[in-house]
C-alpha positions, -999 to +999 in steps of 0.1 A: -298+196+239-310+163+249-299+144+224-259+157+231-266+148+268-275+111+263-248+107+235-219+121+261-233+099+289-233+068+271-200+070+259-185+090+289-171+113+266-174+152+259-195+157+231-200+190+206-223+196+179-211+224+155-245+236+139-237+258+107-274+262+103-275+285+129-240+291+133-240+277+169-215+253+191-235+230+218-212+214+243-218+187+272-211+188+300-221+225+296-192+235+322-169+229+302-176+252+273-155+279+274-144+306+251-107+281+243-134+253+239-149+277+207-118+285+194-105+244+195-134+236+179-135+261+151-098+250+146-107+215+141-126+222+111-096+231+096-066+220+114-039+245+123-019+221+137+003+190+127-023+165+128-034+128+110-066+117+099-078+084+097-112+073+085-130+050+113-162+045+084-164+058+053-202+049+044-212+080+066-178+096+067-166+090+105-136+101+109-106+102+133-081+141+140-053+135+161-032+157+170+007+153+163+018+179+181+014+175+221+025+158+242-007+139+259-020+137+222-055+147+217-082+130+193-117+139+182-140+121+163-155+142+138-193+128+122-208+153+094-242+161+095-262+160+059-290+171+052-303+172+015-265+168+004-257+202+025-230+201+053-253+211+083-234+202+110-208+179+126-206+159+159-174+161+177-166+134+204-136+145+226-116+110+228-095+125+259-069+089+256-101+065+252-110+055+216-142+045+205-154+011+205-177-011+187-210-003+208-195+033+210-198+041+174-235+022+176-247+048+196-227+075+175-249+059+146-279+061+161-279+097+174-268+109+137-300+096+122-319+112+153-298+145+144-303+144+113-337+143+111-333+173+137-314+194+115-336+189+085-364+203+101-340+234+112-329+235+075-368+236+063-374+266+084-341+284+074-353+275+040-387+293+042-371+324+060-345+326+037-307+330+034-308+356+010-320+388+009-323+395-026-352+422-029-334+445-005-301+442-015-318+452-050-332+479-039-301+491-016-283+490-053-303+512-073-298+545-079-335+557-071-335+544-038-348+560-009-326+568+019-360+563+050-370+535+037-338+517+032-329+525+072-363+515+081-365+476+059-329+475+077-342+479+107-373+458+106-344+429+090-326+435+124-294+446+105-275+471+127-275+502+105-250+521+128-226+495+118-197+503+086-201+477+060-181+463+033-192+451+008-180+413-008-191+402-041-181+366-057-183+353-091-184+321-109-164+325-139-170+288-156-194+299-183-209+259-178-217+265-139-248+289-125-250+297-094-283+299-092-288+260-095-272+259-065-287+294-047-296+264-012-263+249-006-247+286-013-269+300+014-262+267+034-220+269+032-219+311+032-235+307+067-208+290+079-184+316+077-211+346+076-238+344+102-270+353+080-283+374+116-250+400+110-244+399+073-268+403+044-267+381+018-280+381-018-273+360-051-279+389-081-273+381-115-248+352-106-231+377-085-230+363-044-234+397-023-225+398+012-225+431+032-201+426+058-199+446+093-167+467+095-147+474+127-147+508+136-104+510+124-092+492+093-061+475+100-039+450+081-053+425+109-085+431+103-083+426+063-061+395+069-089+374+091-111+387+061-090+380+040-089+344+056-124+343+059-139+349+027-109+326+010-120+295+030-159+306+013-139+304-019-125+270-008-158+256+004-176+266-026-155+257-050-155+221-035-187+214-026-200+229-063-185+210-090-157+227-117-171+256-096-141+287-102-147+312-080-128+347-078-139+372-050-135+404-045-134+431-018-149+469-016-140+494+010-157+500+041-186+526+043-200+548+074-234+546+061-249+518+055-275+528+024-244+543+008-231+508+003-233+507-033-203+526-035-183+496-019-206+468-042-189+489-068-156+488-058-161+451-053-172+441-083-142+466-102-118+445-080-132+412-094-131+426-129-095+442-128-084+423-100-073+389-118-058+407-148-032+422-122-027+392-101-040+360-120-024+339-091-050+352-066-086+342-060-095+368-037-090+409-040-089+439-020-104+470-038-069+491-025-050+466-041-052+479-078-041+515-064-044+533-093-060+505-115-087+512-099-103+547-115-094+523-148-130+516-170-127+482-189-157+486-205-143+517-219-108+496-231-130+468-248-147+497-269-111+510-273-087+479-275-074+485-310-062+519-301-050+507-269-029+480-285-022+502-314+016+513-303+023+473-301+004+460-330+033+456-353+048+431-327+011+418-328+018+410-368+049+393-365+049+355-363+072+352-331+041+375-314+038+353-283+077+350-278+082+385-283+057+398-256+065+373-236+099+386-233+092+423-234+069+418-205+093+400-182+121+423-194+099+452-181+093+431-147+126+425-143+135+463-143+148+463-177+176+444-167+188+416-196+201+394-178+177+388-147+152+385-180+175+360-193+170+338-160+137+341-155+131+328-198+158+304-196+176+316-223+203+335-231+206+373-227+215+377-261+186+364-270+163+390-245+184+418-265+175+407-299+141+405-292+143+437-270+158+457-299+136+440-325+102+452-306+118+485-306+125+490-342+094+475-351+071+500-328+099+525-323+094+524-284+122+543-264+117+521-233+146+547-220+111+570-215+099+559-181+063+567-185+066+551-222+076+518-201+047+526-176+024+531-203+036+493-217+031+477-188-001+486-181-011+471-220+005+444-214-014+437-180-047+440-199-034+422-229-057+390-220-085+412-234-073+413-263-087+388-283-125+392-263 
């Protein structure tokens, strides 16, 4: 690139351009990019390493890493590159011991406005092929669909159908945010993390659908850089879209890739059932809800009063919230009063009076072991209760 030759010479600096259009690094002088080049660069988008920021001008966001942690201590100038209020890009000047000057950040000036103007003609043309891949991810869905002509609109997509997939889905659950409003910068920041030319993408029903390649072995590691992966998509999303809540979750993988609906469905259970289990978590594996997951909530919102109907004179009472409250950490804490106590802050007199009060009122034996299993898993769904 011309543009990244002219900026390096002038300063007599390394320069990089990180392109999340088209999920590309460009380096100069070109020797010097090497596979550890990639991986520092990818790093400085989010820092691994002790590090301080400072903020050279804030009217186009030029700012300063520098690294706390070596000896010789590296900087980079980092420059974002907007187009249309998307995150297309950033520059990346390689400091190397010399800081930028006045004249230095001149030139930095000027080649943003060149570059941006670049990248918004690459972001026109991405725009008019498409980030998404709606139809065919439709059509993939439904039951009626073909098996030959699924393989063969893969195929003409360049998707490699030989590949496993997995399938991610993502939700907004802020009632006052669509997605769809923001369907360009969505397409835009989901690049970043999945390149559009390996992963399918599609935005149904305020549902963001990505079909992921899957290794050939599952492994702990390889669900923990997805893991990573898709939570820094949750991250970016939910700060680039305003009040944007985002929750994600994560099918298994499939051998064949227009059987994939089977892992869009685990995915989307996961991000149903997924948050009532673990309401700390943004982000869920399918295996994760073991046997929550052959669980139909549809089926308990029909059925909730029966559900609820062995606790419901707890449900009466006017202490309600205090006494499930209590049952439900007593039951965490493996029925023992006093860890109970500890985690409430009160006294464990107080966990057995409110213990013994549930019982007479329901007449639970929580001495039953799958009485207590049955509890548990209420009181895990008990959010629902009121919907």
């Amino acid at each position: 690139m011309e543009i990244l030759e002219n900026l390096a010479i002038e300063l007599e600096l390394s320069v990089s351009i990180i392109d999340f259009l088209e999920d590309k690094n460009f380096h100069y002088p070109k020797q010097e990019q090497t596979v550890e080049l990639e991986k520092t660069l990818r790093s400085l988008l989010d820092p691994p390493f002790d590090h301080q920021a400072e903020m050279i001008d804030d009217k186009i966001n030029i700012y300063r890493i520098r690294s706390l942690e070596e000896q010789e201590q590296n900087s980079w100038v980092m420059i974002p590159i907007k187009v249309n209020h998307i995150l297309a890009g950033k520059i990346v000047v390689w400091e190397k011991g010399k800081e930028l000057g006045y004249f230095d950040l001149l030139a930095l000036r000027v080649t943003l406005a060149i570059l941006v103007y670049t990248f918004g003609q690459i972001y026109y043309m991405n725009s008019k092929e498409a980030h998404f891949h709606d139809d065919f991810i439709r059509e993939i869905l439904l039951e009626e669909s073909d098996k030959e002509k699924l393989l063969k609109n893969a195929k003409n997509l360049s998707w490699d159908v030989r590949n496993k997939y997995v399938c991610i889905s993502f939700k907004q659950i802020n009632n006052q945010i669509q997605l769809e409003d923001h369907r360009d910068l969505i397409g835009a920041i989901t690049g970043r993390f999945f390149p559009k030319k390996e992963t399918p993408l599609g935005l149904l029903d305020g549902v963001i659908i990505i079909f992921q390649p899957a290794d050939e072995t599952t492994s702990q590691l390889n669900n923990e850089e997805l893991a990573k992966k898709c939570s820094k998509l949750i991250a970016a999303l939910e700060k680039e879209i305003p009040n944007a809540i985002i929750m994600g979750g994560i099918g298994r993988s499939i051998d064949a890739f227009y059987r994939i609906k089977k892992s869009y469905n685990e995915s989307m259970k996961t991000l149903e059932i997924g948050h009532l289990l673990y309401p700390d978590r943004k982000l869920h594996f399918y295996k994760d809800l073991g046997p929550f997951g052959l669980f139909n909530l549809e089926a308990f919102k029909e059925e909730v009063g029966h559900v609820f109907e062995s606790i419901s004179p707890v449900l009466q009472q006017e202490d309600k919230d205090e006494l499930i409250n209590t049952l439900k950490i007593y039951l965490e804490s493996k029925c023992n009063y006093n860890l109970a106590a500890k985690r409430l802050y009160i006294h464990h007199n107080t966990v057995r009076y409110r213990i013994a009060k549930i019982q007479q009122l329901c007449q639970l034996d929580l001495e039953d072991s799958i009485e207590r299993l049955k509890l548990e898993i209420i009181l895990k769904l008990e959010k629902h209760l009121d919907e």
